[in-house]
BATOR-38659 format. One record per residue (C-alpha): residue number from 1; residue in three letters; chain; x, y, z. Coordinates in nm, 3 decimals. Example, Ala and Ser with C-alpha at 12.3 -4.5 7.8 and 13.67 -1.06 7.14 Angstrom:
BEGIN
R  resi  resn  chain        x        y        z
R     1   ALA      A    1.230   -0.450    0.780
R     2   SER      A    1.367   -0.106    0.714
This chain:
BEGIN
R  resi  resn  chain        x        y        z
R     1   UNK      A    0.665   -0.533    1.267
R     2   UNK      A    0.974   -0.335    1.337
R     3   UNK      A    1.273   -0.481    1.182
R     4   UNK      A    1.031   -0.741    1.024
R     5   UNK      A    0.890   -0.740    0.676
R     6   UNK      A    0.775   -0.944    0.387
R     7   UNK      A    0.920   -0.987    0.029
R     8   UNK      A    0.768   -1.159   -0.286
R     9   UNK      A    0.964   -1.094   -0.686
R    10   UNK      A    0.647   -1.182   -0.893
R    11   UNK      A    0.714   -1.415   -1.224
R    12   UNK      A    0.689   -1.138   -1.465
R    13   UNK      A    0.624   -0.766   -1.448
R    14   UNK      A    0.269   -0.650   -1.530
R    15   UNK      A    0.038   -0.334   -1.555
R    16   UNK      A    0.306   -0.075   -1.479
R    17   UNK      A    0.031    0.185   -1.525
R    18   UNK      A   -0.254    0.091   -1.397
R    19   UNK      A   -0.329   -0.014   -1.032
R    20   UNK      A   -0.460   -0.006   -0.634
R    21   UNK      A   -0.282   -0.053   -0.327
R    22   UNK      A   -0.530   -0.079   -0.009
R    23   UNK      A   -0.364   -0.157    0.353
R    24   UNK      A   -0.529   -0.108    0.697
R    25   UNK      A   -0.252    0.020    0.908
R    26   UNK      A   -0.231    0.074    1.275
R    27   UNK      A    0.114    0.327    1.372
R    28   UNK      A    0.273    0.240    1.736
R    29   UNK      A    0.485    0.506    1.671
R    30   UNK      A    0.560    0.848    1.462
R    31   UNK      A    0.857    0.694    1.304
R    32   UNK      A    0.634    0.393    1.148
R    33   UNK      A    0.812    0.408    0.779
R    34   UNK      A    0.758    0.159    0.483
R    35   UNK      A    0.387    0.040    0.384
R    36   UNK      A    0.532   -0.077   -0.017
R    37   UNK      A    0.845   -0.072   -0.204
R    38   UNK      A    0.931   -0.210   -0.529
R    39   UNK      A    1.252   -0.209   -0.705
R    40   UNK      A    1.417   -0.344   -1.011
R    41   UNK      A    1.746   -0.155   -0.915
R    42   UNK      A    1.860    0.030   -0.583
R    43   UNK      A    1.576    0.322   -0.620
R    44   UNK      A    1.227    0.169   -0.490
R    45   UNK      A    0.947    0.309   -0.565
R    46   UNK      A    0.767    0.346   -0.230
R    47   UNK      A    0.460    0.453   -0.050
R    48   UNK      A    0.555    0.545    0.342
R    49   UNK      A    0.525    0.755    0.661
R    50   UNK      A    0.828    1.037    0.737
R    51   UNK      A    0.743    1.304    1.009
R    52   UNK      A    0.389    1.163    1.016
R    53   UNK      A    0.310    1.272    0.654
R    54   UNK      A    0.234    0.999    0.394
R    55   UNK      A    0.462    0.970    0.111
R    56   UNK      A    0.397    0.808   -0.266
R    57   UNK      A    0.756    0.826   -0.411
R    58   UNK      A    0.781    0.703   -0.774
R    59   UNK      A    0.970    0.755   -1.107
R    60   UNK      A    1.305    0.902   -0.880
R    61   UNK      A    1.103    1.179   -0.668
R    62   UNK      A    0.783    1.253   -0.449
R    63   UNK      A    0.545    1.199   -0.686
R    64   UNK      A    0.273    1.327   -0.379
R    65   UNK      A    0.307    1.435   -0.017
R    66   UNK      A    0.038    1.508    0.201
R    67   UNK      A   -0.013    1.818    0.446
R    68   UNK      A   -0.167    1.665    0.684
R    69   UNK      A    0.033    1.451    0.964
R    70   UNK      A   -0.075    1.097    1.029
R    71   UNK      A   -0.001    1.095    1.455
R    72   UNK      A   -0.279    0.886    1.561
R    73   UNK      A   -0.139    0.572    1.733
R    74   UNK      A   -0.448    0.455    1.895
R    75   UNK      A   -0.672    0.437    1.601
R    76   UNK      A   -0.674    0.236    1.198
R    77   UNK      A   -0.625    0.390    0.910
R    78   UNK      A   -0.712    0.271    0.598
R    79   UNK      A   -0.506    0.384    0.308
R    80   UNK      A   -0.554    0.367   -0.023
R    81   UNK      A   -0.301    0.499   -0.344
R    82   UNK      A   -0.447    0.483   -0.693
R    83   UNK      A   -0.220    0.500   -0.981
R    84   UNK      A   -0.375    0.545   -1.316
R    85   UNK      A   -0.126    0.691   -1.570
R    86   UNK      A   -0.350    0.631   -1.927
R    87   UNK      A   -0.606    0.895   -1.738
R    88   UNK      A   -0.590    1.216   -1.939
R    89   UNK      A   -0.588    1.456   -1.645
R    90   UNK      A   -0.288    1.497   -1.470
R    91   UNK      A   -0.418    1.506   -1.097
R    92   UNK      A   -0.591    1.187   -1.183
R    93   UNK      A   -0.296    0.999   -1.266
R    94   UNK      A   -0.226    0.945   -0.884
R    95   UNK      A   -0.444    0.946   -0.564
R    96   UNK      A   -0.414    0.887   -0.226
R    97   UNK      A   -0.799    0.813    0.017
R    98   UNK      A   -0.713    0.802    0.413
R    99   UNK      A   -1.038    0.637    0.549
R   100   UNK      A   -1.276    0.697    0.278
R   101   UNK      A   -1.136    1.093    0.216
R   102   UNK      A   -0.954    1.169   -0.079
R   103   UNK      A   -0.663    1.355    0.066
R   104   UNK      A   -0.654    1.687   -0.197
R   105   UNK      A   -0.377    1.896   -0.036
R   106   UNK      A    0.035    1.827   -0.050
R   107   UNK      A    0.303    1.989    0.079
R   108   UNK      A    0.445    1.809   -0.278
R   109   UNK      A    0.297    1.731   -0.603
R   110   UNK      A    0.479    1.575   -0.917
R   111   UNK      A    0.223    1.472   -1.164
R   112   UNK      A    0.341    1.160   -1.375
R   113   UNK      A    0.401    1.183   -1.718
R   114   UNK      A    0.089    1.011   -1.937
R   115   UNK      A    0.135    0.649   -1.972
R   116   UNK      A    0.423    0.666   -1.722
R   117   UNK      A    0.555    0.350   -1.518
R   118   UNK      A    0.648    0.275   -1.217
R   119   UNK      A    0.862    0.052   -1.027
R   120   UNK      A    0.538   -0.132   -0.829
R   121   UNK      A    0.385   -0.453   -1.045
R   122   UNK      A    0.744   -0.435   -1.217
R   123   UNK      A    1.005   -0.777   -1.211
R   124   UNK      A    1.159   -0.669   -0.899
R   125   UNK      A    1.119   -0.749   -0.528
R   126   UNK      A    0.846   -0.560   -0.352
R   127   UNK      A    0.851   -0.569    0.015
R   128   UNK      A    0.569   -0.499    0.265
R   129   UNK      A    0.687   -0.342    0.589
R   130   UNK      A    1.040   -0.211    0.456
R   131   UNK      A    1.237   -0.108    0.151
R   132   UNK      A    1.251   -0.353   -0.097
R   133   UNK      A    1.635   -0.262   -0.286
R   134   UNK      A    1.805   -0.291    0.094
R   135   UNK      A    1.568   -0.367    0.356
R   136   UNK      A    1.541   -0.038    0.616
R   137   UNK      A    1.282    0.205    0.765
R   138   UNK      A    1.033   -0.095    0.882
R   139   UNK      A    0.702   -0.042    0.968
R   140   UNK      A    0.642    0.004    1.311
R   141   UNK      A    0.301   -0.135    1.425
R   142   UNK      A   -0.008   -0.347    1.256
R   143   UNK      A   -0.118   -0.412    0.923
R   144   UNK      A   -0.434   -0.618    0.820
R   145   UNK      A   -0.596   -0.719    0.471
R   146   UNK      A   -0.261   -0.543    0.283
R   147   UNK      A   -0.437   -0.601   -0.082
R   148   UNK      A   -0.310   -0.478   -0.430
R   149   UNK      A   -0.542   -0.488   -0.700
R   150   UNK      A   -0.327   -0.536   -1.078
R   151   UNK      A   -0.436   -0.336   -1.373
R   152   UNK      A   -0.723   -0.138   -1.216
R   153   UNK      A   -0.829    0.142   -1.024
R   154   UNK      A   -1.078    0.045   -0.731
R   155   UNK      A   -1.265    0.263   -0.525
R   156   UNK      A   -1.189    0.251   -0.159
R   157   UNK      A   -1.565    0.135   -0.063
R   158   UNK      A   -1.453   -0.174   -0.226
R   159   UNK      A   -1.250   -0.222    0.106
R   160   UNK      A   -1.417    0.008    0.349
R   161   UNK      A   -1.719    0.131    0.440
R   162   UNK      A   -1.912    0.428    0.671
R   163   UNK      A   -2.063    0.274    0.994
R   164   UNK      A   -2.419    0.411    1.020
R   165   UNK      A   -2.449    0.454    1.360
R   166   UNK      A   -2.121    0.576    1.452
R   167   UNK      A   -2.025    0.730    1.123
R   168   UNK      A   -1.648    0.579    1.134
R   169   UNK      A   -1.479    0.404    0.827
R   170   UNK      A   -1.478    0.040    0.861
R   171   UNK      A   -1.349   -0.257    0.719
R   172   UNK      A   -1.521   -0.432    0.455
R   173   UNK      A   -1.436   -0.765    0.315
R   174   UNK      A   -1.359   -0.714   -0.086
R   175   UNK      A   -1.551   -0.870   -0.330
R   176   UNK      A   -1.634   -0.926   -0.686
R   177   UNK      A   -1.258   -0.774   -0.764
R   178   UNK      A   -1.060   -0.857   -1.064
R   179   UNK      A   -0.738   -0.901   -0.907
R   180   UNK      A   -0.526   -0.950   -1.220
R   181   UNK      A   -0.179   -1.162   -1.248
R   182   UNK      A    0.004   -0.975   -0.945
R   183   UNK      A   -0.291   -0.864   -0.763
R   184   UNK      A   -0.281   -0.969   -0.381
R   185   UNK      A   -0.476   -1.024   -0.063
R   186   UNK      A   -0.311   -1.063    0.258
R   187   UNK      A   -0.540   -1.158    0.559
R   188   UNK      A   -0.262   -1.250    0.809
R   189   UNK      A   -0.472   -1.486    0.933
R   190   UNK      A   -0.264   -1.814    0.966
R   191   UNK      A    0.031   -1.749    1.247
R   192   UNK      A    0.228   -1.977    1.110
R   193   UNK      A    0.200   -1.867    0.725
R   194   UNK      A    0.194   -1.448    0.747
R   195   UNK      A    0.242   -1.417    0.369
R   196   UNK      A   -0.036   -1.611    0.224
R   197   UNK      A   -0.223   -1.465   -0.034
R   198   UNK      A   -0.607   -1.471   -0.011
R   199   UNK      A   -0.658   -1.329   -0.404
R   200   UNK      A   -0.684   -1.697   -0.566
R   201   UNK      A   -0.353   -1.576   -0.726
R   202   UNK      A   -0.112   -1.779   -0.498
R   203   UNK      A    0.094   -1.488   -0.468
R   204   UNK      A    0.226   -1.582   -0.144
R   205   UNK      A    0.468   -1.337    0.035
R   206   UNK      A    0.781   -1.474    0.213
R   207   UNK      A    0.853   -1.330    0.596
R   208   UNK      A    1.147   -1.184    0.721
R   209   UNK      A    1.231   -1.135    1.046
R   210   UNK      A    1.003   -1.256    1.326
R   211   UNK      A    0.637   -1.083    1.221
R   212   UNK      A    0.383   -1.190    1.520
R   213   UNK      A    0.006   -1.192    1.487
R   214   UNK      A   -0.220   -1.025    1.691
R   215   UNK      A   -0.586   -0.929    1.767
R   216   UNK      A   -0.737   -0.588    1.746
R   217   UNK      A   -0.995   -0.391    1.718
């Protein structure tokens, strides 16, 4: 996808504190930056790779930052951010799950305010692959079934699940979801129309750039 990205400005802005963001990325590289951005003015609110650590950045600073380094280039990961702001426990207000596993240590950790916004299901442009406010830092390898679930918080075995035999975390096809107005589901799995939305919201995505589909496993 490098250089290559997708934009959408939904019609209105709409649960600003409650929602799920669910991609299954492949990384062809360790520079591999932007997963989402959203921004009303020129500070996005983001969720991204830099020096192989995964990043939620919202309300002007990191709001978490893993320990652990993401380096695998051969392999999926599934990740999953939760952000939850009316929860009455600070450390609940914003999660990140990497293939089924609640990641529970950070280098940083900037617990939102209660009830706090953020940037992502607000009026401006998000982008998928880049930063939204002036697109930069694309994301360098595969993405499939990028979803975003409005106004709640879904568990990550909505969109994943253990193999038995083998024990890795697979992909699962969502179901029964409540995607709300802004929720999304992209499948990329027309060539010729990258951005469609799969939710039954019609929130189609437009592409920038020349994004290419391909098969993997």
């Amino acid at each position: 996808m490098a250089s290559s990205y997708l934009t959408r400005t939904f019609s209105g802005a709409s649960n600003t504190k409650t929602w799920t963001f669910s991609a299954w990325i492949k990384k062809t590289n360790t520079t591999a930056q932007q997963l989402l951005s959203a921004a009303p003015a020129s500070t996005d609110d983001q969720i991204y790779f830099s020096s192989d650590q995964l990043i939620f950045y919202t309300g002007n600073q990191i709001s978490l930052k893993t320990n652990r380094k993401y380096r695998d280039t051969n392999g999926w990961y599934h990740v999953v951010v939760q952000w939850n702001t009316p929860d009455g426990t600070a450390d609940d207000r914003h999660k990140i799950w990497v293939n089924g596993v609640q990641e529970t240590s950070f280098a940083t950790r900037n617990n939102p305010s209660q009830n706090a916004d953020s940037k992502i299901n607000g009026s401006g442009q998000h982008a998928v692959g880049a930063v939204s406010s002036s697109p930069a830092e694309y994301f360098d390898g595969f993405m499939s079934h990028v979803a975003f679930v409005d106004g709640s918080v879904v568990a990550p075995t909505a969109f994943g699940q253990t193999d038995a035999t083998s024990g890795i975390w697979k992909f699962k096809s969502p179901s029964g979801i409540t995607w709300g107005n802004n929720g999304f589901h992209l499948k990329f799995e027309s060539s010729g129309a990258l951005g469609t939305d799969s939710s039954g919201n019609s929130n189609t995505f437009t592409v920038n750039g020349s994004l290419r589909q391909a098969l993997d496993t």
